[in-house]
Each structure stands twice: as C-alpha cells, then as structure tokens.
C-alpha positions in Angstrom: 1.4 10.1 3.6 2.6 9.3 7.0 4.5 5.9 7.5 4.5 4.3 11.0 6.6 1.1 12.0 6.0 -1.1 14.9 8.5 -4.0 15.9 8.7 -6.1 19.6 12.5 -7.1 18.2 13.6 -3.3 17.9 17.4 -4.0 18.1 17.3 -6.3 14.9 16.0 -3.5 12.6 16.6 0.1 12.4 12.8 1.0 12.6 13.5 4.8 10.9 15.4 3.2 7.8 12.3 0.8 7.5 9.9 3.9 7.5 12.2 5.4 4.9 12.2 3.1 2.7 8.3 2.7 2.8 8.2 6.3 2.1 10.3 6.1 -0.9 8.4 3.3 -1.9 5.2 4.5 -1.9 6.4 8.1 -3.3 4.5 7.9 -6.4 0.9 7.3 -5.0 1.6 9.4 -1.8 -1.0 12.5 -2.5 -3.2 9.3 -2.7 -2.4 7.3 0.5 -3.5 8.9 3.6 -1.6 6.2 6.2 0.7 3.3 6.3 1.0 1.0 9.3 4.1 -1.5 9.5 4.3 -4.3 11.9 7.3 -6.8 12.1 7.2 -9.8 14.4 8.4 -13.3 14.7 5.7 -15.3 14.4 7.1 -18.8 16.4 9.9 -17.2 18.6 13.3 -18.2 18.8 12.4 -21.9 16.7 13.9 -20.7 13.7 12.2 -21.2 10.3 10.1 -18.8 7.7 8.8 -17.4 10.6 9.8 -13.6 10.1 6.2 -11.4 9.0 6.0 -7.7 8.3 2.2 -7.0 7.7 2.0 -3.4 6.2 -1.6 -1.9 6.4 -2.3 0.8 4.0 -5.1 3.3 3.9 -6.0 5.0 0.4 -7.6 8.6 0.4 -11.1 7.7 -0.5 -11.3 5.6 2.8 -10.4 2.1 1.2 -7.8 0.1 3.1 -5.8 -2.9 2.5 -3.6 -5.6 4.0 -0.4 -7.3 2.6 1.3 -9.7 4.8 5.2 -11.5 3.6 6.6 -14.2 5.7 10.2 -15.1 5.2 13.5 -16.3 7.2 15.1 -12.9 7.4 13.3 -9.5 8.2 15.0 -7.4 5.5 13.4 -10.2 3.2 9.9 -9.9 4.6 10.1 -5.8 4.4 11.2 -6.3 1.0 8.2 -8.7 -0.1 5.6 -6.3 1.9 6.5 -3.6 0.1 6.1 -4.6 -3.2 3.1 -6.2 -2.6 1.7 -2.9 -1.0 3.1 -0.8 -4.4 1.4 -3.8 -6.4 -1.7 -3.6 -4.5 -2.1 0.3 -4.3 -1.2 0.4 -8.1 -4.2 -1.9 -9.0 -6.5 0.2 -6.4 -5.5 3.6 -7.1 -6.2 2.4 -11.1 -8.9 0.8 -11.1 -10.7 3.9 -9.2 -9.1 6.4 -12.2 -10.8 3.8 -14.6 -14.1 4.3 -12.8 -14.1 7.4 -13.0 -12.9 7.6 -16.3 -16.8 5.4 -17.5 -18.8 7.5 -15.1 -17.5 10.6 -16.9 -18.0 8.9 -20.3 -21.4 7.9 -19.0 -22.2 11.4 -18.1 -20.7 12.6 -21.0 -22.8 10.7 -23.6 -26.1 11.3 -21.3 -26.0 15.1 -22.2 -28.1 16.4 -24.6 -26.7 17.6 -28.1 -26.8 21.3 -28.8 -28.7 21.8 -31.8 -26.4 23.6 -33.6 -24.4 20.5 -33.9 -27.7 18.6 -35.7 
C-alpha cells in the first residue's frame, strides 16, 4: 500500500506524520489497497470557518476506487474524519467483494454434478 500526501499549507502539518498515520490506519486492508492519495487544502483562504478539507482517494486491488472528503475548522480534525471514513468505506468494499465471492462459489458449488456414489 503506498500512502501519498499533498498539502499547498505545508508548514501547518507535518506531511510524513499524516502519511503515517494513514498507513497505520489502513494496516488491516493493506495487501488489499494498492494506493492512497491525500490532499489537504483550505477551501476559502484566510476567511476563517469549516473551511479545512482533506479528500483521501483510495484505490482497492481489483481496480475499484473511492473518494471520501471531511471538512472541518482544524486540519488534524479533517485528517481524522477522512480517515475513518476511508477505513469505513474500504471495510464495506473489501466485504462486500468477499461476500460475492463467497455466493459465486456457493453457486458453483451447488451447480456440480453429484458423484453417484453419494446417491
């Protein structure tokens, strides 16, 4: 899994303790995300407000991808929302897929024939 971080405010946030955390994060579905893009920015400029977004992209294995975006008055906040959204998000991905392929093996379990000895 390999975590990248992008920020135009560099000197607010430590950018390597940001990707750190994301990788700790995200440890338990890492054989199954291939790439995770970070991106902080302030949304209005100096204007104050709930204006602070880290948008964290993540791309699964199997080529699907998803988006999760947090708003909120302090950057640490908006890291913090972002990623458990992402480990929300990747948890319901990354299960549903196991419970598809769960039924397609069922499916192709029941569709063989039964040996005759078993009759």
């Amino acid at each position: 899994m390999q975590v990248s971080v992008f920020s135009k405010s560099a000197s607010k946030v430590s950018l390597p303790s940001i990707k750190q955390r994301f990788e700790e994060g995200l440890e338990r579905y890492a054989s199954l995300v291939d790439n995770v893009l970070v991106r902080l920015r302030d949304e209005n400029g100096p204007r104050g407000g709930r204006d602070q977004a880290c948008l964290v992209q993540v791309s699964l294995r199997n080529g699907q991808t998803f988006v999760v975006k947090e708003l909120s008055e302090s950057v640490a906040t908006a890291i913090g929302g972002a990623l458990t959204r992402a480990k929300r998000v990747a948890g319901e991905r990354i299960n549903a897929l196991a419970k598809k392929r769960r039924r397609q093996e069922s499916a192709r379990r029941s569709a063989e024939p039964i040996p005759e000895q078993a009759i």
